[in-house]
C-alpha positions in Angstrom: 0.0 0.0 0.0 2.7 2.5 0.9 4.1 1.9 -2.8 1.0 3.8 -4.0 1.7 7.2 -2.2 6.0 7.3 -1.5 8.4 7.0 -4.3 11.0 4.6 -2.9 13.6 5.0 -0.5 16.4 6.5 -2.3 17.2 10.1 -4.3 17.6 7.9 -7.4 14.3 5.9 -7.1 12.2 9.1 -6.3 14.0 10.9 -9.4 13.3 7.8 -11.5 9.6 8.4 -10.4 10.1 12.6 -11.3 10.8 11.9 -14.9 7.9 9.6 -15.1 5.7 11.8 -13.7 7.1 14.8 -16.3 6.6 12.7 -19.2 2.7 12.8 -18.4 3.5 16.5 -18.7 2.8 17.2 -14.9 5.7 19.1 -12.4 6.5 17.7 -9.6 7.5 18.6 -5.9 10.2 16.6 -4.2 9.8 15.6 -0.6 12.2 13.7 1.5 10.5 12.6 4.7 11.3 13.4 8.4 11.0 15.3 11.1 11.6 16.4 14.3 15.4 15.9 14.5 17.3 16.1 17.6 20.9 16.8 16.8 22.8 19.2 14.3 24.4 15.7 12.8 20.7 14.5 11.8 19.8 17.9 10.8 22.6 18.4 8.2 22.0 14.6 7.2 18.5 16.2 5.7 20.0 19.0 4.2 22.5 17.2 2.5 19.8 14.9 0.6 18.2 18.1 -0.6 21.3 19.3 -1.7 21.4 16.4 -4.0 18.1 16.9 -5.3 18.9 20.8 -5.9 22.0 19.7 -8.1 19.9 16.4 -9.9 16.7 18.4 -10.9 19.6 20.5 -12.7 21.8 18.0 -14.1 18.9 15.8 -15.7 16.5 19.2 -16.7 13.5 17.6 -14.8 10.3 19.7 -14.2 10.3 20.0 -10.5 11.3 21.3 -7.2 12.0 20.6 -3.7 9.3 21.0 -0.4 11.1 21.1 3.6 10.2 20.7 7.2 11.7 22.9 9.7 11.4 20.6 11.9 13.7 18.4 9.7 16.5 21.1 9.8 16.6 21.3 13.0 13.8 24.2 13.8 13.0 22.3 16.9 16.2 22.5 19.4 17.9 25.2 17.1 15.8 27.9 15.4 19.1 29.3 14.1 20.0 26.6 12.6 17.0 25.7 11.1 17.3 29.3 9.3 21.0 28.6 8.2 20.6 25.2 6.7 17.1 26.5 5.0 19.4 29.6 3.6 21.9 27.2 2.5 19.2 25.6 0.3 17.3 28.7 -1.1 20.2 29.9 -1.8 21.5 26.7 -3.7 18.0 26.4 -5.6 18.7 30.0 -6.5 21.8 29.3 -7.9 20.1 26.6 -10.1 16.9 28.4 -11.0 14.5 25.6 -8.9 13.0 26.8 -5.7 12.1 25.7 -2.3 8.9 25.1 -0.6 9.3 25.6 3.3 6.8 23.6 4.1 3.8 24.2 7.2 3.5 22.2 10.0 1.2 22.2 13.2 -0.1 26.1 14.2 2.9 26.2 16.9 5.3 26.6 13.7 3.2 28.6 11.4 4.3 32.3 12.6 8.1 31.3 12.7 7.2 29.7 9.0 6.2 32.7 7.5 8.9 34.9 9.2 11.6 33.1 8.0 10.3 32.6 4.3 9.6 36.4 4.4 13.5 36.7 5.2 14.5 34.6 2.5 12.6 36.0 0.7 14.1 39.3 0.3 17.6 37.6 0.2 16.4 35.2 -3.1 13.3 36.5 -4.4 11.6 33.7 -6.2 13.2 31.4 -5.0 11.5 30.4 -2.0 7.4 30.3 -1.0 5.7 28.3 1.9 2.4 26.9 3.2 -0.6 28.3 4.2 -4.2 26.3 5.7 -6.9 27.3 5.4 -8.6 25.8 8.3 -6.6 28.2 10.4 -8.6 31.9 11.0 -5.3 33.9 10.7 -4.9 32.3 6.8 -6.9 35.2 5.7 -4.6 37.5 7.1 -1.5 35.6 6.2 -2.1 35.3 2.5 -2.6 39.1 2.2 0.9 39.4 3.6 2.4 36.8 1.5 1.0 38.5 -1.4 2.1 41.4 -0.6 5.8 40.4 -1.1 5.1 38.3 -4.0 5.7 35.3 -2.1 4.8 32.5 -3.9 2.1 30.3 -1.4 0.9 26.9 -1.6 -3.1 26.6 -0.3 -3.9 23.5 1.3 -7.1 22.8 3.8 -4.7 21.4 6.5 -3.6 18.5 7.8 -3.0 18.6 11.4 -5.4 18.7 14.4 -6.1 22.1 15.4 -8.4 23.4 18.5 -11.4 25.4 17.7 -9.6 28.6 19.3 -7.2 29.2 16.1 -9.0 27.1 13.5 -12.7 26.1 11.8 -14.1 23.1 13.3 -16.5 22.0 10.7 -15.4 20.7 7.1 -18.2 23.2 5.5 -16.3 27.0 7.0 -12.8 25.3 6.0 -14.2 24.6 2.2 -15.4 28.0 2.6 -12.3 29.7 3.5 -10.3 27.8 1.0 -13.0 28.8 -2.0 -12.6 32.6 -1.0 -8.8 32.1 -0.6 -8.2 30.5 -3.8 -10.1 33.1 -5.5 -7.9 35.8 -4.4 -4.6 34.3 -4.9 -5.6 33.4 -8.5 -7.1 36.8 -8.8 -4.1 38.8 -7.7 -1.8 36.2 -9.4 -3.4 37.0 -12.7 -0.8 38.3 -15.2 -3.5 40.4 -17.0 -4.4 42.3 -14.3 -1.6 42.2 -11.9 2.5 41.2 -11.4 1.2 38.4 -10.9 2.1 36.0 -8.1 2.6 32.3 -9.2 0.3 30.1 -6.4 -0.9 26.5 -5.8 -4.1 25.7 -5.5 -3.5 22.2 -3.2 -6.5 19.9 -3.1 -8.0 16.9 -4.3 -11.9 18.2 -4.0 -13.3 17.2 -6.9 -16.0 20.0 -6.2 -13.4 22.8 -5.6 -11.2 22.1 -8.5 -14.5 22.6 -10.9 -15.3 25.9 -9.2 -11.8 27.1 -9.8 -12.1 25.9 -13.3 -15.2 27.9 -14.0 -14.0 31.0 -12.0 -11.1 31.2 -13.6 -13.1 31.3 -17.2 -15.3 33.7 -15.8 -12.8 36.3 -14.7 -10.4 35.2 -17.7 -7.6 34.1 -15.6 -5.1 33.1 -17.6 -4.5 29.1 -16.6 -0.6 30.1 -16.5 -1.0 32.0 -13.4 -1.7 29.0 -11.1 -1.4 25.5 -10.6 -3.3 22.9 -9.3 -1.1 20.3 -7.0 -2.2 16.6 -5.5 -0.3 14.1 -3.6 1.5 11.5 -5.4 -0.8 8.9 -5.8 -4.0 10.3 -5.0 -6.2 11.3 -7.8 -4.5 10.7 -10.8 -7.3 10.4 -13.2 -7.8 13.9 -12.0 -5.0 14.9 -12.8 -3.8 13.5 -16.0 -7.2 15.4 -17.2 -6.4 18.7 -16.0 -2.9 18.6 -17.9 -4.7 17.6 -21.0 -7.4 20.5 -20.6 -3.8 22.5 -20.2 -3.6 23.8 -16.9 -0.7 23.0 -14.6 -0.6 20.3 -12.5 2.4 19.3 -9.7 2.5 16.1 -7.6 3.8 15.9 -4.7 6.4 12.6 -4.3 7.4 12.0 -0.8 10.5 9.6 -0.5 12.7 7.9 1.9 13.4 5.4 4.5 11.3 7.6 6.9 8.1 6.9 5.3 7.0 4.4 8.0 6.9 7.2 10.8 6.1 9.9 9.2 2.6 8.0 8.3 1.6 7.0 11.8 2.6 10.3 13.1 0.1 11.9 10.7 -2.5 9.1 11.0 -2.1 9.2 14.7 -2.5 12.6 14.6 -5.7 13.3 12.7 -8.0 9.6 11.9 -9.5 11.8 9.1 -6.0 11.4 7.2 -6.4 7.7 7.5 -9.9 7.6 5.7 -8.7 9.7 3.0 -5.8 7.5 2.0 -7.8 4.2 2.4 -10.8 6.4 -0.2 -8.1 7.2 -2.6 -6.3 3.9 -2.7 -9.0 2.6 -4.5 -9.1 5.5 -6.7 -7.5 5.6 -10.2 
């Protein structure tokens, strides 16, 4: 079962997968898993696979880029550390014209998130972008100040269990939010009207991606200024038929010997992330 969500253990098995994936003309986002390190040793060990990544998405010309925990730098014993190691990488990407996706973890890390991106930001513009839920109430805020910058953001619904006091407890006001979010991101990231900020629109809502579809022909969005982007393995009937109707389309392909954890953690952590891998397995 894990087969149909992680690509492999290894940089080359997971880069194998990449180039597969590109050939179905879809991008791609390349996660190596862990978290939560405990020592500088571990910490550098993670930097130094995404290092490789950085310099083989170069070498071989693949469509794709690279997505990080803080908490797998090092964010949890050594906030300055975390921020060195993450330059490190923004600044390698930069180097190579790929990018990095600082990726969002549980609400305790989501103000240190965004401050840090917002600093590398201003060192590599373009270069860098994070996370934003929307099941949190401060998204709203947040994605106004990511905008604002031009930082590239990546809209999800959220993953992690949150209390009632920071984020919306029914599934209804979080599809809500996300449906007003998305429609300013891909407003204000509409090169016709606007610099334009490039966005992901992260979900695998069947209902939501058609409402983007017809608000985006509405308004006249141009399909260049977005992207849709799914899990690897999840949907991918969905997907292969939004490429063909010509929008863009990114999978994220989690790798590595970690996989094993880092799935009970989340399952343990939220049920609901159980259900919806055991829906989609069935799924094309």
């Amino acid at each position: 079962m894990s087969s149909r969500f992680v690509a492999g253990m290894s940089v080359e098995e997971v880069l194998t997968v990449c180039e597969r994936v590109n050939k179905e003309n879809i991008a791609a986002t390349l996660d190596s898993l862990g978290e939560s390190v405990t020592t500088e040793a571990e910490a550098q060990k993670s930097a130094d696979i995404y290092h490789q990544l950085l310099d083989a998405i170069e070498a071989r010309k693949l469509n794709a880029n690279v997505s990080v925990k803080l908490s797998q730098i090092g964010m949890d014993f050594d906030p300055a550390l975390a921020e060195r190691i993450a330059g490190e990488m923004v600044a390698h990407a930069h180097r190579v014209h790929c990018f990095v996706r600082i990726d969002m973890e549980g609400s305790p890390y989501t103000e240190a998130t965004i401050a840090m991106t917002e600093r590398l930001a201003k060192q590599y513009p373009g270069a860098v972008g994070t996370v934003l839920q929307a099941y949190l109430y401060r998204t709203a805020t947040d994605t106004e100040r990511l905008l604002q910058q031009g930082i590239r953001i990546r809209l999800c619904k959220g993953a992690y269990k949150e209390g009632p006091d920071i984020a919306f407890p029914a599934k209804a006001d979080v599809d809500a939010n996300y449906v007003n979010l998305m429609k300013r991101v891909a407003t204000y990231s509409n090169p016709q009207t606007h610099t334009g900020v490039f966005c992901g629109i992260a979900t695998h809502d069947e209902a939501i991606v058609n409402h983007m579809r017809h608000f985006v022909s509405k308004q006249k969005i141009d399909q260049r200024a977005f992207e849709f982007q799914m899990l690897y393995g999840v949907r991918r009937d969905l997907q292969r038929r939004l490429a063909a109707e010509g929008y863009g389309v990114r999978v994220y392909i989690p790798f590595g010997p970690e996989w094993y954890p880092y799935f009970m953690r989340r399952l343990a952590e939220r049920p609901a992330n159980a259900i919806f891998l055991l829906k989609n397995f069935f799924k094309n």
